[in-house]
N, C-alpha and C positions, 0 to 999 in steps of 0.2 A: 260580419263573416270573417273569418282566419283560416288558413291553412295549417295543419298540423303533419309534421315528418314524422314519421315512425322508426324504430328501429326493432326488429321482431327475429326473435327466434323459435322454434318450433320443429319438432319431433314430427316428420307428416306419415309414421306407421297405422294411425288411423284415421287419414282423410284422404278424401278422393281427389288432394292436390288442393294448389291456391285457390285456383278461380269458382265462384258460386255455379254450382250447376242447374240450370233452367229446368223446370217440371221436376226435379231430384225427386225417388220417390222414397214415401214415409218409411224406416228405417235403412234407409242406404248411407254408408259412411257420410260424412257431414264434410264443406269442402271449410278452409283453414279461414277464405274469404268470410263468408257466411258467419262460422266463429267469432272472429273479430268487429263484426257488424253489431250483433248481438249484445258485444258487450258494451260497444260506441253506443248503442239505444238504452242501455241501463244505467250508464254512467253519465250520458246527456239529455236523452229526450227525445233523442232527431235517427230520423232512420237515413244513416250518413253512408254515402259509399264509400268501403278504404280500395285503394287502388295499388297493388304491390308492382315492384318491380321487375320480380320475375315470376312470370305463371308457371312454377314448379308440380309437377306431375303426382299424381297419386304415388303416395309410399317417400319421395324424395323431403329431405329435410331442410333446415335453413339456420343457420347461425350470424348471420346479417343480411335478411331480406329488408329492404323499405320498403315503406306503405307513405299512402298520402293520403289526407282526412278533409273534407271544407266543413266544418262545423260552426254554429255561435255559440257555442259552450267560452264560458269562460274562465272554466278552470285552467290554472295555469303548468303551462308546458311538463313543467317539473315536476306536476302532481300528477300528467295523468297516465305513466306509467302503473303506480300503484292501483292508483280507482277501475285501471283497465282491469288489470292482472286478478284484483279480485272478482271479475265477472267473467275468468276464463279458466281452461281447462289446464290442469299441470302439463300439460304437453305442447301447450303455447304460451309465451312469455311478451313481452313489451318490453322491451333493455333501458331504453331512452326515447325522449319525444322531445321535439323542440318546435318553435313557431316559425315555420318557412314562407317564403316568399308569396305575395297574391300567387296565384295560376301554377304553381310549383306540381308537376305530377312526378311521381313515383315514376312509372315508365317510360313515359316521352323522352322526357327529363334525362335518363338515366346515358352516361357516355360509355361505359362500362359495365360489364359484370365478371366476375370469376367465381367458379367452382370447384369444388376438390371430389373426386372421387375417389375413395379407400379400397383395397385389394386386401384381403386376408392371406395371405400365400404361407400355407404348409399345407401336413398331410391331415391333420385334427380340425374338424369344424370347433369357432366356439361358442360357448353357450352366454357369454355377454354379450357379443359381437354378431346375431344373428340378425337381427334388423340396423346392423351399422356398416358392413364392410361386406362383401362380394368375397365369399368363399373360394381360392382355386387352389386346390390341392397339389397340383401338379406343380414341380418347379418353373418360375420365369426366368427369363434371362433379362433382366431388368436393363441393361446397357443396349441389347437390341432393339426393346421399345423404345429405349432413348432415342438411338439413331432413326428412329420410324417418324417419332415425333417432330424431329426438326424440321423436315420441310414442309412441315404444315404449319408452321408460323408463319406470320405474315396475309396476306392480301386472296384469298382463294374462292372460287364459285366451290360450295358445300352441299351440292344438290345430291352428291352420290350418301353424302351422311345426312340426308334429310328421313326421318319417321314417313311412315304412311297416315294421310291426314294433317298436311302442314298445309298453310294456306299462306306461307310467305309469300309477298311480291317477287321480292327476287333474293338470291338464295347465296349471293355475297355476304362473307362474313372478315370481318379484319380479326386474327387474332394475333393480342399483343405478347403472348408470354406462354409457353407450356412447360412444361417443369414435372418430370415424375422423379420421386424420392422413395428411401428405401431407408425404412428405422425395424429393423429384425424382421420379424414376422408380414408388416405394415409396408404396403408397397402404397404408393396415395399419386393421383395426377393433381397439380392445380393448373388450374387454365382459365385465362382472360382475353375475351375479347369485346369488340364494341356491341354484337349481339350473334345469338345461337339458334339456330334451327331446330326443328320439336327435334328431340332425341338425341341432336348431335354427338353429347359430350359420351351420352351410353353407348351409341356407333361405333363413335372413335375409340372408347376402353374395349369394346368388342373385337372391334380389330384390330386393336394392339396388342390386346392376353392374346391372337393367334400367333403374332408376330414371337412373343414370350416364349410360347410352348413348341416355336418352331416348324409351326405351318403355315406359317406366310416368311417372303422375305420382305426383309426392312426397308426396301425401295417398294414394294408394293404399295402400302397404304397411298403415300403421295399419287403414284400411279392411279389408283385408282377415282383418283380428283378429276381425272379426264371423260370420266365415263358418269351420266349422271342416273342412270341405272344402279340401284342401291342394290340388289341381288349379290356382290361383289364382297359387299363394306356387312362389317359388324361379326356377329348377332348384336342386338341389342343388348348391351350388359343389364344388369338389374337396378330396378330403381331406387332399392333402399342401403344404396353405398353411396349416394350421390348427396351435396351436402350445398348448397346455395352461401359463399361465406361474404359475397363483399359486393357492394352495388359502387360507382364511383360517378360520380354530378361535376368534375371539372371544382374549378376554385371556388368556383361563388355557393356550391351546396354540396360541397361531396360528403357521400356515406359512408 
Protein backbone atom coordinates (compact mmCIF):
# COMPACT_ATOMS: atom_id res chain seq x y z
CA UNK A 1 0.00 0.00 0.00
CA UNK A 2 1.32 3.98 -0.71
CA UNK A 3 -0.15 7.08 -0.19
CA UNK A 4 -0.53 9.33 -3.11
CA UNK A 5 -0.66 13.48 -2.76
CA UNK A 6 -2.69 15.17 -5.26
CA UNK A 7 -2.71 18.45 -6.54
CA UNK A 8 -6.29 19.25 -8.19
CA UNK A 9 -7.87 21.98 -9.77
CA UNK A 10 -11.40 22.42 -10.68
CA UNK A 11 -14.21 24.54 -11.96
CA UNK A 12 -17.02 23.62 -9.03
CA UNK A 13 -20.10 25.49 -11.44
CA UNK A 14 -21.33 22.06 -11.68
CA UNK A 15 -21.02 20.11 -8.54
CA UNK A 16 -22.61 20.21 -5.44
CA UNK A 17 -19.04 21.05 -3.75
CA UNK A 18 -16.09 18.51 -2.69
CA UNK A 19 -17.44 16.16 -0.39
CA UNK A 20 -19.66 12.87 -1.75
CA UNK A 21 -22.96 13.36 -0.79
CA UNK A 22 -24.72 10.28 1.09
CA UNK A 23 -28.23 8.82 -0.66
CA UNK A 24 -27.32 11.78 -3.63
CA UNK A 25 -30.26 11.28 -5.69
CA UNK A 26 -30.13 10.11 -9.47
CA UNK A 27 -29.49 13.17 -11.57
CA UNK A 28 -28.67 15.78 -8.78
CA UNK A 29 -25.22 17.59 -9.66
CA UNK A 30 -22.55 15.07 -8.88
CA UNK A 31 -19.98 16.16 -5.90
CA UNK A 32 -16.02 16.88 -7.21
CA UNK A 33 -15.22 13.77 -4.47
CA UNK A 34 -17.26 11.30 -6.02
CA UNK A 35 -15.59 12.44 -9.57
CA UNK A 36 -12.32 11.89 -8.58
CA UNK A 37 -13.25 8.38 -7.19
CA UNK A 38 -14.55 7.23 -10.31
CA UNK A 39 -11.67 7.87 -12.10
CA UNK A 40 -9.08 6.42 -9.12
CA UNK A 41 -11.56 2.91 -9.84
CA UNK A 42 -10.84 3.12 -13.74
CA UNK A 43 -7.32 3.79 -13.67
CA UNK A 44 -6.63 1.22 -10.76
CA UNK A 45 -9.09 -1.24 -9.71
CA UNK A 46 -9.78 -0.18 -6.07
CA UNK A 47 -12.59 1.78 -4.93
CA UNK A 48 -10.03 4.23 -3.04
CA UNK A 49 -11.30 7.15 -1.04
CA UNK A 50 -9.54 10.55 -2.08
CA UNK A 51 -9.59 12.85 0.90
CA UNK A 52 -9.32 16.76 -0.15
CA UNK A 53 -8.24 19.33 2.00
CA UNK A 54 -10.78 21.69 1.94
CA UNK A 55 -14.50 20.64 1.74
CA UNK A 56 -15.30 23.45 -0.78
CA UNK A 57 -19.09 24.22 -1.07
CA UNK A 58 -21.24 23.77 -4.11
CA UNK A 59 -20.44 26.36 -7.00
CA UNK A 60 -16.91 27.27 -5.11
CA UNK A 61 -13.67 26.51 -7.28
CA UNK A 62 -10.11 25.34 -6.69
CA UNK A 63 -6.88 25.97 -8.26
CA UNK A 64 -4.66 24.20 -5.52
CA UNK A 65 -6.87 21.95 -3.65
CA UNK A 66 -4.99 18.57 -2.16
CA UNK A 67 -6.27 15.30 -2.04
CA UNK A 68 -4.80 12.07 -0.48
CA UNK A 69 -5.25 8.63 -2.02
CA UNK A 70 -4.12 4.93 -0.14
CA UNK A 71 -3.85 2.88 -3.15
CA UNK A 72 -1.64 -0.45 -4.36
CA UNK A 73 -1.67 0.83 -7.74
CA UNK A 74 1.62 0.91 -8.80
CA UNK A 75 1.67 3.24 -11.37
CA UNK A 76 4.11 5.60 -10.83
CA UNK A 77 3.51 9.04 -9.22
CA UNK A 78 4.36 10.85 -12.45
CA UNK A 79 2.20 9.02 -14.53
CA UNK A 80 -0.90 9.18 -12.64
CA UNK A 81 -1.89 12.66 -13.36
CA UNK A 82 -2.40 11.85 -16.98
CA UNK A 83 -4.13 8.25 -16.53
CA UNK A 84 -6.36 10.35 -13.98
CA UNK A 85 -7.20 13.18 -16.29
CA UNK A 86 -8.28 10.87 -18.96
CA UNK A 87 -11.16 9.51 -16.74
CA UNK A 88 -12.30 12.89 -15.78
CA UNK A 89 -14.36 15.59 -16.74
CA UNK A 90 -12.72 19.12 -18.47
CA UNK A 91 -13.85 20.76 -15.47
CA UNK A 92 -11.58 18.82 -13.23
CA UNK A 93 -7.87 18.38 -13.62
CA UNK A 94 -5.03 16.55 -11.58
CA UNK A 95 -1.81 19.12 -11.99
CA UNK A 96 0.69 16.92 -10.20
CA UNK A 97 0.85 13.68 -7.90
CA UNK A 98 3.54 12.58 -5.93
CA UNK A 99 4.13 9.59 -3.36
CA UNK A 100 3.70 10.86 0.26
CA UNK A 101 4.44 9.79 3.38
CA UNK A 102 2.61 6.37 5.19
CA UNK A 103 -0.61 7.92 7.13
CA UNK A 104 -0.26 11.46 5.20
CA UNK A 105 -3.98 12.98 5.03
CA UNK A 106 -4.90 15.77 2.98
CA UNK A 107 -6.86 17.40 5.80
CA UNK A 108 -5.57 16.53 9.23
CA UNK A 109 -2.41 17.14 7.81
CA UNK A 110 -3.16 20.32 6.45
CA UNK A 111 -1.39 23.72 8.75
CA UNK A 112 -2.81 26.00 6.43
CA UNK A 113 -5.18 27.13 3.78
CA UNK A 114 -5.84 30.45 1.72
CA UNK A 115 -8.38 31.55 -0.53
CA UNK A 116 -9.03 34.49 -2.89
CA UNK A 117 -12.29 35.85 -3.43
CA UNK A 118 -12.73 38.05 -6.74
CA UNK A 119 -15.11 41.22 -6.77
CA UNK A 120 -16.18 42.28 -10.29
CA UNK A 121 -16.74 46.29 -9.25
CA UNK A 122 -18.35 48.36 -12.03
CA UNK A 123 -21.62 49.30 -13.48
CA UNK A 124 -21.57 46.41 -16.59
CA UNK A 125 -22.04 42.76 -15.53
CA UNK A 126 -19.77 40.39 -17.57
CA UNK A 127 -20.44 37.86 -19.80
CA UNK A 128 -16.96 35.91 -19.06
CA UNK A 129 -16.87 36.45 -15.69
CA UNK A 130 -20.30 35.34 -14.55
CA UNK A 131 -19.48 32.17 -12.84
CA UNK A 132 -16.07 33.67 -11.64
CA UNK A 133 -16.24 37.04 -9.79
CA UNK A 134 -19.28 38.44 -7.63
CA UNK A 135 -20.78 41.32 -9.59
CA UNK A 136 -21.18 44.68 -7.51
CA UNK A 137 -22.01 47.50 -9.42
CA UNK A 138 -22.04 50.02 -7.25
CA UNK A 139 -18.68 51.76 -6.37
CA UNK A 140 -16.25 50.41 -3.28
CA UNK A 141 -14.08 52.29 -1.37
CA UNK A 142 -11.42 49.65 -1.50
CA UNK A 143 -9.07 51.43 1.40
CA UNK A 144 -12.13 51.34 3.74
CA UNK A 145 -12.37 47.62 3.39
CA UNK A 146 -8.76 47.53 4.01
CA UNK A 147 -8.91 49.32 7.22
CA UNK A 148 -11.97 46.78 8.15
CA UNK A 149 -9.77 44.01 7.46
CA UNK A 150 -6.88 44.60 9.65
CA UNK A 151 -8.09 43.81 12.90
CA UNK A 152 -9.23 40.69 11.87
CA UNK A 153 -5.86 39.11 11.54
CA UNK A 154 -4.58 37.41 13.99
CA UNK A 155 -6.06 35.07 16.71
CA UNK A 156 -10.13 35.55 16.94
CA UNK A 157 -13.41 33.36 18.27
CA UNK A 158 -15.33 33.54 14.47
CA UNK A 159 -18.66 32.33 15.72
CA UNK A 160 -20.41 35.69 14.57
CA UNK A 161 -19.01 34.53 10.82
CA UNK A 162 -19.94 31.14 11.17
CA UNK A 163 -22.82 29.61 8.28
CA UNK A 164 -25.87 27.96 9.59
CA UNK A 165 -25.23 24.23 9.93
CA UNK A 166 -21.53 24.30 11.07
CA UNK A 167 -20.68 21.72 13.47
CA UNK A 168 -17.30 23.09 14.46
CA UNK A 169 -16.05 22.17 17.87
CA UNK A 170 -14.91 25.29 18.57
CA UNK A 171 -15.09 28.28 16.31
CA UNK A 172 -11.34 29.75 16.90
CA UNK A 173 -9.54 30.47 13.85
CA UNK A 174 -5.89 32.01 13.60
CA UNK A 175 -5.60 34.06 10.56
CA UNK A 176 -2.30 34.52 9.20
CA UNK A 177 -2.59 37.25 6.30
CA UNK A 178 -5.53 39.24 4.60
CA UNK A 179 -4.78 41.16 1.74
CA UNK A 180 -7.52 42.85 -0.70
CA UNK A 181 -6.04 44.11 -4.03
CA UNK A 182 -7.26 46.21 -6.63
CA UNK A 183 -6.13 45.61 -10.53
CA UNK A 184 -8.90 48.01 -12.54
CA UNK A 185 -12.23 46.58 -12.66
CA UNK A 186 -10.88 43.26 -10.11
CA UNK A 187 -11.15 43.94 -6.53
CA UNK A 188 -9.79 40.12 -5.20
CA UNK A 189 -9.39 39.34 -1.11
CA UNK A 190 -6.78 36.54 -0.39
CA UNK A 191 -6.69 35.18 2.95
CA UNK A 192 -4.93 32.46 5.04
CA UNK A 193 -5.53 31.01 7.95
CA UNK A 194 -4.79 27.62 10.04
CA UNK A 195 -8.51 26.86 9.40
CA UNK A 196 -12.24 28.56 8.38
CA UNK A 197 -15.59 27.99 9.44
CA UNK A 198 -18.47 26.85 6.95
CA UNK A 199 -18.88 30.26 5.21
CA UNK A 200 -16.48 32.33 6.80
CA UNK A 201 -14.53 33.69 3.91
CA UNK A 202 -18.36 34.59 2.12
CA UNK A 203 -19.36 36.34 5.76
CA UNK A 204 -16.42 38.24 5.90
CA UNK A 205 -16.62 39.49 1.68
CA UNK A 206 -20.35 40.17 2.78
CA UNK A 207 -19.63 42.42 5.30
CA UNK A 208 -16.99 44.01 3.82
CA UNK A 209 -18.74 45.05 0.29
CA UNK A 210 -21.19 46.84 3.08
CA UNK A 211 -18.24 48.50 4.69
CA UNK A 212 -17.22 49.38 0.54
CA UNK A 213 -20.55 50.90 -0.23
CA UNK A 214 -20.69 52.66 3.04
CA UNK A 215 -23.12 51.11 5.21
CA UNK A 216 -21.18 49.75 7.76
CA UNK A 217 -18.25 51.54 9.48
CA UNK A 218 -14.67 50.14 9.25
CA UNK A 219 -14.49 49.40 13.07
CA UNK A 220 -17.67 47.46 12.82
CA UNK A 221 -16.82 44.33 11.26
CA UNK A 222 -14.02 43.59 14.25
CA UNK A 223 -16.79 44.85 16.61
CA UNK A 224 -18.93 42.57 15.66
CA UNK A 225 -16.32 39.59 16.67
CA UNK A 226 -17.84 40.16 20.10
CA UNK A 227 -21.19 39.08 19.49
CA UNK A 228 -21.61 35.45 18.22
CA UNK A 229 -24.96 35.94 16.85
CA UNK A 230 -24.35 36.17 13.02
CA UNK A 231 -27.66 38.27 12.37
CA UNK A 232 -25.02 41.30 12.39
CA UNK A 233 -22.14 39.82 9.91
CA UNK A 234 -22.50 39.21 6.05
CA UNK A 235 -24.88 38.49 3.84
CA UNK A 236 -23.28 35.72 2.65
CA UNK A 237 -21.50 36.69 -0.48
CA UNK A 238 -21.87 34.17 -3.34
CA UNK A 239 -20.19 31.05 -3.85
CA UNK A 240 -19.01 31.15 -7.37
CA UNK A 241 -16.20 34.16 -6.73
CA UNK A 242 -14.63 32.06 -4.17
CA UNK A 243 -11.51 30.27 -5.49
CA UNK A 244 -9.52 27.43 -3.04
CA UNK A 245 -5.79 28.47 -4.24
CA UNK A 246 -3.07 26.94 -1.68
CA UNK A 247 -3.08 24.21 1.02
CA UNK A 248 0.38 24.49 3.20
CA UNK A 249 1.78 20.97 5.26
CA UNK A 250 4.68 22.86 7.12
CA UNK A 251 8.41 21.66 5.70
CA UNK A 252 8.04 18.07 5.63
CA UNK A 253 4.84 18.03 2.95
CA UNK A 254 3.85 21.33 1.93
CA UNK A 255 1.35 21.95 -0.89
Amino acid sequence: MRTLKLLIEYDGTGYCGWQRQRGSAAGGAPSVQATLEAAVAAVTGEAAEVVGAGRTDAGVHACGQVASLVTRSRIAAGRMPAALNGHLPYDIRVLAAEDAPDGFHARHDAVARTYRYEILNRRAPSALRRYRAYHVPEPLDAEAMRRALAPLVGRHDFAAYRGAGSHAKTTACVVREAVWRRDGDLLALTITADRFLRHMVRMLVGTLVRVGRGRLEPESPVRFLADPDNRRTGPTAPAHALYLVRVDYGDASDG
